[in-house]
N, C-alpha and C positions, 0 to 999 in steps of 0.2 A: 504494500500500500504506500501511496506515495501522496506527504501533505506538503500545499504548497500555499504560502499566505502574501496576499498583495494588499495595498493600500488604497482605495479607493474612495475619489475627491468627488462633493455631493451630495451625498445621502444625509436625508434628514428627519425620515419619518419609517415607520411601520411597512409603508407600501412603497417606497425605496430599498426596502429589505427585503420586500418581496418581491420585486422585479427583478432583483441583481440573483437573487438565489434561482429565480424561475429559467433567467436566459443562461445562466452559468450551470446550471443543472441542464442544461440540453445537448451540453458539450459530450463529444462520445468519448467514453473512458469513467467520465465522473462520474464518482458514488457519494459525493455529499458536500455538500457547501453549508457554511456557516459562517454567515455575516453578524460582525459586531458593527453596531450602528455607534455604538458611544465613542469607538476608537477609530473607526470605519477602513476595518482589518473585515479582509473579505479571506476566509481557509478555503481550499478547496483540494478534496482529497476523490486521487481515482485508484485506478488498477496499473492503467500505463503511465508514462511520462503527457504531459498536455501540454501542449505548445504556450507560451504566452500570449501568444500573438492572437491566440483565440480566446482566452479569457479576458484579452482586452479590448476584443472586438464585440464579445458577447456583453460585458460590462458597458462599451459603447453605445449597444443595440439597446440595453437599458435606460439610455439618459444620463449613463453619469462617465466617470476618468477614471481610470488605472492611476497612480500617479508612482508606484514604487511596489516593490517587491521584497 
């Protein structure tokens, strides 16, 4: 299992939590996402290695920014 936690700029509410976990949870490989809204530390743990490029595109497709990893 392999966890991986980015930083992501934007989120301010309940359904900003749940939009980032919805599109990041579509990614193929992932088994679970867990966004902290206070620190807005997004985990995201699969089976294989997941590109960045697609958690921050998915994160994108949400409305909000990757800003670190």
């Amino acid at each position: 299992m392999i966890t991986t936690r980015y930083a992501v700029k934007g989120m301010t509410c309940d359904h900003c939590v749940s939009a980032v976990s919805s599109e990041v949870g579509r990614i193929d490989g992932v088994t679970g996402v867990d966004v902290d809204l206070a620190t807005g530390a997004v985990t995201v743990t699969s089976d294989t290695a997941v590109a960045e490029t697609a958690v921050r595109e998915a994160v994108d497709e949400a409305g909000y920014e990757v800003v670190g990893s």
